[in-house]
C-alpha positions as CSV (number, residue, x, y, z in Angstrom):
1,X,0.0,0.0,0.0
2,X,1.3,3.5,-0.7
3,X,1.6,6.3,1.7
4,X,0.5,8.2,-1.0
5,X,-3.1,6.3,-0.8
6,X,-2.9,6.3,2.5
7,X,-2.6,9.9,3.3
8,X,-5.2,10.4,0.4
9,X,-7.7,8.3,2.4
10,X,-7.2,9.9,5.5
11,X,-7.4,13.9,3.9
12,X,-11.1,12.6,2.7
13,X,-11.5,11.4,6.5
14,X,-11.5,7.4,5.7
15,X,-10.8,5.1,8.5
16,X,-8.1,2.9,7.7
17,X,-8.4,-0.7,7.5
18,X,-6.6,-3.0,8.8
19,X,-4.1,-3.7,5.9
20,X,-3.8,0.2,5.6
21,X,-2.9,0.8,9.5
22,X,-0.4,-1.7,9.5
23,X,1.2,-0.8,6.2
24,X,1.2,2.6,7.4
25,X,2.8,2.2,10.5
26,X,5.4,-0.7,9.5
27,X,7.1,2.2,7.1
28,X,6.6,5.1,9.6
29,X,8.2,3.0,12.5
30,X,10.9,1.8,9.5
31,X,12.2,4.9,8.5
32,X,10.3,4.6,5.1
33,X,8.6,7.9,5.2
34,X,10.0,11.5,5.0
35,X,9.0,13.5,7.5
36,X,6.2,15.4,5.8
37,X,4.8,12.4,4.9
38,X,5.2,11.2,8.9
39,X,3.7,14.5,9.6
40,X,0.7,14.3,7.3
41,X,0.0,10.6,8.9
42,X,0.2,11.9,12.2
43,X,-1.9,14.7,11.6
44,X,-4.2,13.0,9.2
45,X,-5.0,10.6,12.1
46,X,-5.6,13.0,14.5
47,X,-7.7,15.2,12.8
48,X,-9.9,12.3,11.8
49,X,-9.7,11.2,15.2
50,X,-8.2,7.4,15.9
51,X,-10.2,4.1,15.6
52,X,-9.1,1.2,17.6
53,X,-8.0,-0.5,14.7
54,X,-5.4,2.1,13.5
55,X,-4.5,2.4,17.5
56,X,-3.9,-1.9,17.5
57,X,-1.6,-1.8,14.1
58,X,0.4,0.7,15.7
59,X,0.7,-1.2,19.1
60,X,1.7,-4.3,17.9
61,X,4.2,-2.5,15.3
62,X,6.1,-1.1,18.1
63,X,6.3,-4.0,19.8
64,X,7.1,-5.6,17.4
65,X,10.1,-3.6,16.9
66,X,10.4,-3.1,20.7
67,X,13.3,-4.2,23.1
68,X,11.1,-6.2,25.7
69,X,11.5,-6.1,29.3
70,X,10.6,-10.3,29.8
71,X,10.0,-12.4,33.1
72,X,7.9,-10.0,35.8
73,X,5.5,-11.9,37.5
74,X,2.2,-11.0,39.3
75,X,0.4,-8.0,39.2
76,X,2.3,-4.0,38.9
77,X,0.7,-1.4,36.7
78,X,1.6,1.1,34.8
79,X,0.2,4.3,35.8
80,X,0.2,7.0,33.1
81,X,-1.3,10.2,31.1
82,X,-1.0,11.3,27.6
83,X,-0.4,14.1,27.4
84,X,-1.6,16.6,24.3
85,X,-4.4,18.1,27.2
86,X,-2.9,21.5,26.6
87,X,-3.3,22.2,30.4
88,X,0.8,22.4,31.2
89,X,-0.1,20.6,34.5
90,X,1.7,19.0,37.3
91,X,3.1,15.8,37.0
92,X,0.0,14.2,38.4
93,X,0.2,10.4,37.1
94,X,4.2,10.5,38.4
95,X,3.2,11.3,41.8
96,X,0.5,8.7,41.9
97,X,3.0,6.1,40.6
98,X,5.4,6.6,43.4
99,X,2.6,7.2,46.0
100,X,1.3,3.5,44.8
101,X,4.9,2.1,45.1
102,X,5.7,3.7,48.8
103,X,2.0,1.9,49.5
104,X,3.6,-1.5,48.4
105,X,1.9,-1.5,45.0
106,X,4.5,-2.6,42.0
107,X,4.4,0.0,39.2
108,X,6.9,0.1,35.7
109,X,6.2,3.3,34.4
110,X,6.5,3.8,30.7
111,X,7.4,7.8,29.4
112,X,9.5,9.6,27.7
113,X,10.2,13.6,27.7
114,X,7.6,16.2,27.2
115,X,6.3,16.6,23.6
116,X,3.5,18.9,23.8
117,X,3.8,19.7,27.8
118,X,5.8,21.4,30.1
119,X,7.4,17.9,31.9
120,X,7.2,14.9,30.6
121,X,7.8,11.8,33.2
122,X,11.1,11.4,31.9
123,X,12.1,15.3,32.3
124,X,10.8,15.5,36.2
125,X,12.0,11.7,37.2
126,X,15.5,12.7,36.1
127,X,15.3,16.1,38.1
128,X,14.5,13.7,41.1
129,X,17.8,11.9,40.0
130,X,16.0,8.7,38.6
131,X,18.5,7.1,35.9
132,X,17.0,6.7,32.8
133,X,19.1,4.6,31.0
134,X,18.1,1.5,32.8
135,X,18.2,-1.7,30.6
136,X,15.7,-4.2,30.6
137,X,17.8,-6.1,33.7
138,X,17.7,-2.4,35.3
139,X,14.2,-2.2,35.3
140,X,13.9,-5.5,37.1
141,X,16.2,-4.7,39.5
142,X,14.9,-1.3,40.2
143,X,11.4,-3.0,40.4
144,X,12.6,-5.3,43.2
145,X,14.1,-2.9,44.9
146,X,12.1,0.1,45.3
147,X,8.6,-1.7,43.6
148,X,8.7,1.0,41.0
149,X,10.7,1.1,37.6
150,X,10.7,3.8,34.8
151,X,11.2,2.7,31.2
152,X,12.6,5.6,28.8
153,X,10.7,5.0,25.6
154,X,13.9,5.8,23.7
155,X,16.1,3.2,25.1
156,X,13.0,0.2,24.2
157,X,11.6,1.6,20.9
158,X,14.6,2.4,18.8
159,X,12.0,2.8,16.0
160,X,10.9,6.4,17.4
161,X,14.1,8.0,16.7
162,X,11.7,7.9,13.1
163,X,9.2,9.9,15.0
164,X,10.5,12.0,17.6
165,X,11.9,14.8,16.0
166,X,8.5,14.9,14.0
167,X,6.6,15.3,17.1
168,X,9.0,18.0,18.7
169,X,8.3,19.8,15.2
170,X,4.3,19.5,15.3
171,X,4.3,20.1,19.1
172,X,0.8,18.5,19.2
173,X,-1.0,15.6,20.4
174,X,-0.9,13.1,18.2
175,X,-1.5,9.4,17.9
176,X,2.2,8.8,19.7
177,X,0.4,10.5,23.0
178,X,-2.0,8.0,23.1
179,X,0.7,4.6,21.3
180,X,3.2,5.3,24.2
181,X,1.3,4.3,27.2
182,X,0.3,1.4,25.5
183,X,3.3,-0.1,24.8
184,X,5.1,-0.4,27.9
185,X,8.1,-3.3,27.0
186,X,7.5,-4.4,30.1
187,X,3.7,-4.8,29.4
188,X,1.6,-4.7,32.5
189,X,-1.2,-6.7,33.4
190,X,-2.7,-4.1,35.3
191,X,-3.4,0.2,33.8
192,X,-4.2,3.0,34.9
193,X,-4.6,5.6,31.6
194,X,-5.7,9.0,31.2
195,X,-6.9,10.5,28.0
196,X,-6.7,14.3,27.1
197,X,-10.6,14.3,25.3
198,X,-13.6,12.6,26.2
199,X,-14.4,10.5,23.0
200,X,-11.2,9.2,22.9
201,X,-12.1,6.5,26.2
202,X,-13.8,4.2,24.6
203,X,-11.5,3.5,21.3
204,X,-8.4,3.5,23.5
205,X,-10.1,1.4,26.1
206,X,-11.1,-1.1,23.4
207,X,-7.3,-1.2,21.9
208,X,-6.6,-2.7,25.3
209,X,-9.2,-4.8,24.9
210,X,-8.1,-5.8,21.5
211,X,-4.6,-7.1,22.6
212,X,-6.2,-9.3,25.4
213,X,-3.3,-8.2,28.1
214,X,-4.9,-6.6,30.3
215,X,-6.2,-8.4,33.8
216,X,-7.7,-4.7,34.7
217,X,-7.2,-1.4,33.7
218,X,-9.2,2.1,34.0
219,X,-9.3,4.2,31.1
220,X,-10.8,7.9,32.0
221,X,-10.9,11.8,30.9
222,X,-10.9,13.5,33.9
223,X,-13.7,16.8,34.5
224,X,-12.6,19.8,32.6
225,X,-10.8,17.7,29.9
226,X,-7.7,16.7,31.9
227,X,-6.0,13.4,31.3
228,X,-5.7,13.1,35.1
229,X,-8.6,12.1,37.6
230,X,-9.5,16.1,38.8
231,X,-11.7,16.2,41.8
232,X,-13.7,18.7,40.5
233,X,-16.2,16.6,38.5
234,X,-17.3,13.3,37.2
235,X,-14.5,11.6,34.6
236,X,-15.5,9.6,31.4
237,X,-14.4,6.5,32.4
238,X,-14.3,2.8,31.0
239,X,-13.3,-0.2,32.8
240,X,-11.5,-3.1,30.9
241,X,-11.2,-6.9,31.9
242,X,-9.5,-9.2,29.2
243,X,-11.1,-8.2,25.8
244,X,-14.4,-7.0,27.9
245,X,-15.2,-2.9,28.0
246,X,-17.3,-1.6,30.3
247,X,-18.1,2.2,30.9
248,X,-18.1,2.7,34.7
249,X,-18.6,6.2,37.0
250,X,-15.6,7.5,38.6
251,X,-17.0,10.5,40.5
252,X,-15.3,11.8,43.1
253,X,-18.2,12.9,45.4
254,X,-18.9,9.3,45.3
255,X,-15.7,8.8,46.4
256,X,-15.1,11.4,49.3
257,X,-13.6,14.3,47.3
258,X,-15.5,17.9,47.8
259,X,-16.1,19.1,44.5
260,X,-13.9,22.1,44.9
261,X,-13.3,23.7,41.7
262,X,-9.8,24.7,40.5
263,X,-8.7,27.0,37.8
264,X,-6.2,25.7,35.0
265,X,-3.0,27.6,36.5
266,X,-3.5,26.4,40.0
267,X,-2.8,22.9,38.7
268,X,0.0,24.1,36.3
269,X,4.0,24.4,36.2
270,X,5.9,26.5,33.5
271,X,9.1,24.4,33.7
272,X,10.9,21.5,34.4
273,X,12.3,22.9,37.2
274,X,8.4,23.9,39.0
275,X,7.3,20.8,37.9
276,X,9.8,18.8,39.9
277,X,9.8,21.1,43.2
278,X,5.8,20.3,42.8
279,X,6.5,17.0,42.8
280,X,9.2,16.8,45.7
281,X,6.5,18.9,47.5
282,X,3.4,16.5,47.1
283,X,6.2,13.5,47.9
284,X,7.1,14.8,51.2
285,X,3.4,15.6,52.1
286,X,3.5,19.4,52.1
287,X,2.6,19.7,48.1
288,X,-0.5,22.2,47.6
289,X,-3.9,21.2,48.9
290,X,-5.1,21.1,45.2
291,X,-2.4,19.4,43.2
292,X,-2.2,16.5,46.6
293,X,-5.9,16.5,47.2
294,X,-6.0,15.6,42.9
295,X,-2.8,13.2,43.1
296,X,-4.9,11.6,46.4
297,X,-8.3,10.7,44.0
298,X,-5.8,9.1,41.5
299,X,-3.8,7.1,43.9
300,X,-7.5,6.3,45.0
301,X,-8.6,4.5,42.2
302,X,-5.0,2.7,41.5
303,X,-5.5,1.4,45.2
304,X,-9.1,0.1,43.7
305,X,-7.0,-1.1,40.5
306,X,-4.9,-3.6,42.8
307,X,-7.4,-4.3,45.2
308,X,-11.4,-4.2,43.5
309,X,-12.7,-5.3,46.1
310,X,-11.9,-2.5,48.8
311,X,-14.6,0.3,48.3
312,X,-14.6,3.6,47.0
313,X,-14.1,5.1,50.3
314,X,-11.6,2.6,52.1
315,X,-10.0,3.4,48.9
316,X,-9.7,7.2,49.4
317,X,-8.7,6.7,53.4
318,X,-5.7,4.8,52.6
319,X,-4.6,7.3,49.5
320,X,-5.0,10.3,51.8
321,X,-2.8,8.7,54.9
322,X,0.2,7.9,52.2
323,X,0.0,11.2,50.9
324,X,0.1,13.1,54.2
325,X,2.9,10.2,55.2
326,X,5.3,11.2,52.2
327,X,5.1,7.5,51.2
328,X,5.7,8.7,47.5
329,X,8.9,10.3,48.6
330,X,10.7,7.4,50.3
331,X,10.9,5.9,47.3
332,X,12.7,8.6,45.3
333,X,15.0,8.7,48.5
334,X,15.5,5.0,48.1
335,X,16.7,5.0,44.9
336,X,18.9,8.4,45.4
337,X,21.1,5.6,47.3
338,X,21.8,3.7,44.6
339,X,19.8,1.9,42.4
């Protein structure tokens, strides 16, 4: 199939099928197309908006391609958002990650750098002095020790060196927001994903589906179009079991959250620097009421990830205690002695 078809199908909007989608992504992740054609793929997608389909062919494309991080057993999760929100927000998903592993939960965290935000994972974990050139042996070890691990996309999917200088360029979400989370080497049984627009949780919920790797995983849009839990409203949410979708209610009043409302630059940082004091800040306990009360409603629903069968409120209790504990932050101390 030509890119030249391709891109022609997706200009008219078209859906790709499923020879298309695979044929597309095979030469993008090759090195096959220039990078206006790359660009004019990516963008073609995302103005068309994603199917599950074109989401699946890229998935198992870069895995394909992918250096695998083999032999974890039991449950950890990966706990991650998109991106491409446009909201320059804290790093909310880090802090749950490393709240979830001071609480004894096992999390390998899949990132990279910031493309359309001010932090990435990758930018604020290596301000907290997190080495990210762990190999796939790292990872394990890091997992054992500390029961949290952070894969830098770079070093696992050599086929994005294709594709990242295309997305500094376009500096907007594009499918690679939403392909990143879901192709963690280490590939979780267990997910926690945030999506930056409503109507984009039920096809990314059913590429998770399609793969058949997941044992659980929550896939939501957060109130006010966040790709983060925000206690300020009721997220679009979908639960997934195996190859099984379901849309479920995530609302925090249900949950024990006031419905206070925030405004976009109370939640934001304006470089890598703010982003990582935010972070040490919400760690150690002493973060601001907003950004750890938010962090506390996501760490809530990972707790419910691990355990479904503790309640919504149980749930909430035991988030809030690790927060104000700094359990996040004795991890990031652990690994500052050596990893």
């Amino acid at each position: 199939m030509t890119i030249a078809t391709i891109l022609d199908h997706l200009a008219r909007r078209h859906d790709l099928s499923a020879a298309e989608a695979n044929d597309a992504f095979a030469q993008l992740m090759d090195g096959q197309l220039t990078p206006s054609q790359a660009g004019a793929l990516l963008l073609g997608l995302s103005a068309k908006g994603e199917t599950a389909q074109e989401m699946h062919a890229a998935v198992e494309n870069a895995l394909q391609r992918a250096h695998l991080v083999e032999g974890i057993e039991g449950d950890y999760a990966d706990v991650v958002g998109t991106g491409g929100d446009g909201k320059m927000s804290f790093n909310c998903s880090t802090a749950t990650a490393l709240t979830l592993a001071g609480m004894g939960y096992r999390i390998v965290k899949h990132g990279n750098r910031a493309a359309s935000s001010t932090s990435g994972a990758g930018d604020v974990l290596e301000q907290l002095g997190y080495p990210l050139d762990l190999d796939a042996e790292g990872i394990k070890t890091s997992l054992a020790e500390h029961r949290f691990a952070f894969a830098f996309a770079p070093h696992f999917h050599p086929c994005f060196k294709y594709v990242a200088p295309i997305r500094r360029e376009l500096g907007v979400r594009t499918l690679f927001n939403l392909l990143g989370p879901l192709i963690n080497p280490s590939r979780p049984p267990l997910m926690m994903l945030g999506v930056a627009k409503a109507d984009l949780v039920q096809p990314v919920a059913e590429t998770l589906a399609a793969t058949g790797r997941y044992k659980r995983a929550y896939v939501f849009c957060g109130a006010g179009d966040y790709d983060e839990l925000t206690t300020f409203g009721p997220a679009t949410a979908s639960f997934v079991q195996g190859s099984d979708v379901q849309p479920v209610e995530v609302d925090p009043a249900k949950w024990g959250f006031s419905l206070k409302p925030a405004s976009q630059e109370e939640l934001s940082v304006h470089s890598k620097e703010e982003a990582a004091e935010a972070l040490r800040a919400i760690l150690a306990g002493s973060g601001k009421p907003v950004m750890s009360e938010m962090v506390a409603f996501n760490v809530a629903l990972g707790v419910r990830l691990f355990e479904p069968e503790k309640s919504p409120a149980e749930c909430a209790e035991k988030a809030r205690e690790a927060i104000a504990q700094g359990m996040g932050g004795k991890v990031a101390q652990g690994w500052n002695h050596g990893i």
